[in-house]
C-alpha positions in Angstrom: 86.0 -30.2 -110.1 82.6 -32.0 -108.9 84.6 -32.4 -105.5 85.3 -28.6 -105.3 81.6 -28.2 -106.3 79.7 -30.2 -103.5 82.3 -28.6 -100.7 81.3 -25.4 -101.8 77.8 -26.6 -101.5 78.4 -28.6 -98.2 79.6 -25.2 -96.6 76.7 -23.2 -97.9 74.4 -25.9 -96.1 76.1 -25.7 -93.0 76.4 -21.9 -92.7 72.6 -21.5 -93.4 72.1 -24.3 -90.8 73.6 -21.8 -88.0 71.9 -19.1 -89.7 68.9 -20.7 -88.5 69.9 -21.5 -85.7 70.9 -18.1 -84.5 67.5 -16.5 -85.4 65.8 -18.9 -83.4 67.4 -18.5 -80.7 67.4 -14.3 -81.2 63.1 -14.7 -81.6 63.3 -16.7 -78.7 65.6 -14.1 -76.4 63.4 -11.7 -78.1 59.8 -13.8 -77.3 61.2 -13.8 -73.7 62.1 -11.0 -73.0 58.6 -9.4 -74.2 56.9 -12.1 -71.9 58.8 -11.1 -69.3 58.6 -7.5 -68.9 54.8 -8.4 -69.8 54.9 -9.7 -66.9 56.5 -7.4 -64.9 53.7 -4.7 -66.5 50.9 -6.5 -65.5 52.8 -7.3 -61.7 53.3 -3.2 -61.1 49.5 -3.0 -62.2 47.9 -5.7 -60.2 50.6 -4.7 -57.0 48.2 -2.1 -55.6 45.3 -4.5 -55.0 47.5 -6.9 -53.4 48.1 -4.0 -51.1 44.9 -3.1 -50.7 44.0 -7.1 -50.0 46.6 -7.1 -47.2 45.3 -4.2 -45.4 41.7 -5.7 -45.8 43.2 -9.1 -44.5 44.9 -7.2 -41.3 41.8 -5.2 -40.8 39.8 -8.2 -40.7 42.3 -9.8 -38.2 42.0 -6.8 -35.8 37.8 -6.7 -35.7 38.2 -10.4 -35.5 40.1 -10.1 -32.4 38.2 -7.1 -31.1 34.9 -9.5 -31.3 36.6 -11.9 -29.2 36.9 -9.6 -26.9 33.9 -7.7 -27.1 32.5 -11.6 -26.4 34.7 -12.2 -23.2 33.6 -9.1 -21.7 29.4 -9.7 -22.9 30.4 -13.1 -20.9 31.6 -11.3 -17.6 28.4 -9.1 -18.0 26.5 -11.6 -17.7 27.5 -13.6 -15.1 27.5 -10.5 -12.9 23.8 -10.0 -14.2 23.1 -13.5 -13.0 24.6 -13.0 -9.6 22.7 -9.7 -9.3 19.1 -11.7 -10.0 19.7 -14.1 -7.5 20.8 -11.8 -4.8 17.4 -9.7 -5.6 15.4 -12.5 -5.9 17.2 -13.3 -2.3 16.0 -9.7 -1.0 12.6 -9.7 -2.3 12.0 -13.0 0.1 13.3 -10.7 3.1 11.5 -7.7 1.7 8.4 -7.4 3.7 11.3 -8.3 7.1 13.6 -5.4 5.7 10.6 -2.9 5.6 9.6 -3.5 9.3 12.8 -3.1 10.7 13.3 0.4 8.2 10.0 1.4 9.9 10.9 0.0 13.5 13.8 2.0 13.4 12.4 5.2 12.0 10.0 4.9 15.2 13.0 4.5 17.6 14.8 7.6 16.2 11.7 9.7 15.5 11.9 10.2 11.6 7.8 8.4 11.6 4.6 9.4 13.5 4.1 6.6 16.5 0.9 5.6 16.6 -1.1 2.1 18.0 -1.8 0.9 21.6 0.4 1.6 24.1 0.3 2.9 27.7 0.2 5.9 29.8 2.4 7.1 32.4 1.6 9.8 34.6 4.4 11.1 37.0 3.3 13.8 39.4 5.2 14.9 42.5 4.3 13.4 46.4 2.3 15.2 48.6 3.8 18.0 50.5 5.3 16.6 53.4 5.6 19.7 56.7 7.9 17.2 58.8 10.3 17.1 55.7 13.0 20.0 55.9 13.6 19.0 52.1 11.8 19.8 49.1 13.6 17.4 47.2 12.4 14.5 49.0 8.9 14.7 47.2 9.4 16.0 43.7 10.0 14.6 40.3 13.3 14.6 39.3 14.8 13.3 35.8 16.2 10.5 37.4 13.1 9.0 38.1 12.0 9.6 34.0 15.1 8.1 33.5 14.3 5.0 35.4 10.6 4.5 33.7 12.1 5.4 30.0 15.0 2.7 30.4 12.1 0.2 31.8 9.7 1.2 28.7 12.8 0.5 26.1 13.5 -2.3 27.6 10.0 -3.5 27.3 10.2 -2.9 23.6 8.7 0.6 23.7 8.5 1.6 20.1 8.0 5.2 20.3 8.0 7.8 23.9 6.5 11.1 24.2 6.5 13.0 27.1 4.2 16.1 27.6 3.8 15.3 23.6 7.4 16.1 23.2 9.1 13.1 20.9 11.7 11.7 22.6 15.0 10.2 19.8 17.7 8.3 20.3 19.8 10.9 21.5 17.7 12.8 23.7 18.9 14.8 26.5 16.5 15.6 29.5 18.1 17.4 32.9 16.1 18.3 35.8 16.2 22.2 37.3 13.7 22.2 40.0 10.4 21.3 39.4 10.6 21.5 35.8 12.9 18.9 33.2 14.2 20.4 30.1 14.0 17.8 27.0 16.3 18.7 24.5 15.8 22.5 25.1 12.2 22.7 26.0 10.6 23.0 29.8 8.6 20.9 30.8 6.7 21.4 34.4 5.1 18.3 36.0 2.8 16.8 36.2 4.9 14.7 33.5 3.1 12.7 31.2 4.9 9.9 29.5 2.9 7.9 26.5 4.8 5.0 24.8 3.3 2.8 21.7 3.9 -0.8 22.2 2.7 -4.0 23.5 -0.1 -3.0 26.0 0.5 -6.0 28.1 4.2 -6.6 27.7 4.5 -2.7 28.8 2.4 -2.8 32.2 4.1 -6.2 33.4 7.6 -4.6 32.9 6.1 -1.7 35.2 4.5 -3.2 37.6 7.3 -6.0 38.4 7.7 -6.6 42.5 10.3 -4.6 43.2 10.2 -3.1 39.9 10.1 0.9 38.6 7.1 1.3 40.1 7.7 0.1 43.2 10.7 2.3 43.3 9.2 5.5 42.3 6.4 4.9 45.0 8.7 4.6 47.4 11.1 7.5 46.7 7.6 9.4 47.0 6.8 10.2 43.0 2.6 10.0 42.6 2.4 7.4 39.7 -0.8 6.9 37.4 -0.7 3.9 34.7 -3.4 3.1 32.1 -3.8 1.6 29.1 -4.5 3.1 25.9 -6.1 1.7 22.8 -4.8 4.3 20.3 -1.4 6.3 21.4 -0.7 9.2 18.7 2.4 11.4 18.5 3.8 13.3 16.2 7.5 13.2 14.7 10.4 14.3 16.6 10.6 17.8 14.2 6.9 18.4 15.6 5.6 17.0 12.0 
């Protein structure tokens, strides 16, 4: 009887035992499974900043590259800027040269007033000769000018006038009679031609041995040189 007694007590122990056991592990499934789709309520919450962060991050990595290349090309800038300083500072030692020769060659094509010392060329045609059966033999003609303007460039004539006409770089004089036309105007003789430059360079060219001079004298053409302290003329437009 006792024996009967203490199985029956022995089983009650042991099925309370996996009683226990079985709630435990049911609170602990149940624990879990709370946690976990805790978890997963917080995650859903907290996913839009992440997304937010990421787009931050990816916008920060774009302006980070754009800065490096907004510095690359500052670089470039300034190198160029360097390179440009030293070439002006380059120019403004040639300055004062570069403004001559503007000037010099506003003379030579009539653009600028000529004035400063210079000479004064008078061309007037020979004395009337009765034995001569040709008139030609004893007037000016504009291949005579021609002669005395090459001479006076040559000389380093900065600016020529003749009969106060301004004379340019592309000047055309042709000879009808006893008159030349310069670029459309008549002129009659007696032709006078003024040029600014060196007074003394000038008059040596001219009056070389065998020079223009010589050559005009001897083809009959009156010539008349002086000097002239102050040679004016105005532009080649009549300004």
């Amino acid at each position: 009887m006792k024996y009967k007694q203490s199985s029956k007590r022995n089983f009650l122990s042991r099925k309370y035992f996996v009683l226990l056991i079985v709630c435990v592990i049911t609170g602990f499934i149940i624990g879990y499974s709370y946690n976990l789709s805790k978890d997963k309520k917080m995650l859903s919450q907290a996913s839009p900043y992440f997304e937010q962060e990421n787009t931050y991050r990816e916008q920060l990595i774009e302006q980070q590259e754009r800065n490096k290349e907004l510095a690359d090309e500052l670089n470039e800038l300034e190198v160029k800027i360097r390179a440009y300083e030293k070439q002006m500072a380059s120019d403004e030692e040639h300055y004062e040269q570069f403004v001559q020769e503007a000037e010099h060659l506003r003379l030579l094509l009539g653009y600028s007033a000529g004035s400063g010392e210079g000479v004064r060329i008078t061309l007037e045609d020979g004395e009337y000769d009765p034995t001569s059966t040709n008139p030609n033999d004893y007037i000016v003609h504009d291949s005579h000018i021609f002669k005395l303007l090459n001479e006076l460039k040559i000389a380093g004539a900065e600016a020529i006038a003749i009969n106060g006409q301004r004379l340019t770089a592309n000047s055309y004089i042709s000879c009808n009679g006893p008159v030349i036309t310069i670029d459309g105007k008549q002129h009659p003789a007696p032709f006078i031609i003024e040029a600014v430059g060196n007074q003394t360079i000038l008059t040596s060219s001219l009056q070389l041995t065998g020079g223009v001079f010589d050559q005009l004298l001897n083809e009959r053409v009156q010539v008349t040189l002086e000097t002239v302290e102050m040679v004016t003329m105005q532009t080649a437009n009549g300004q």
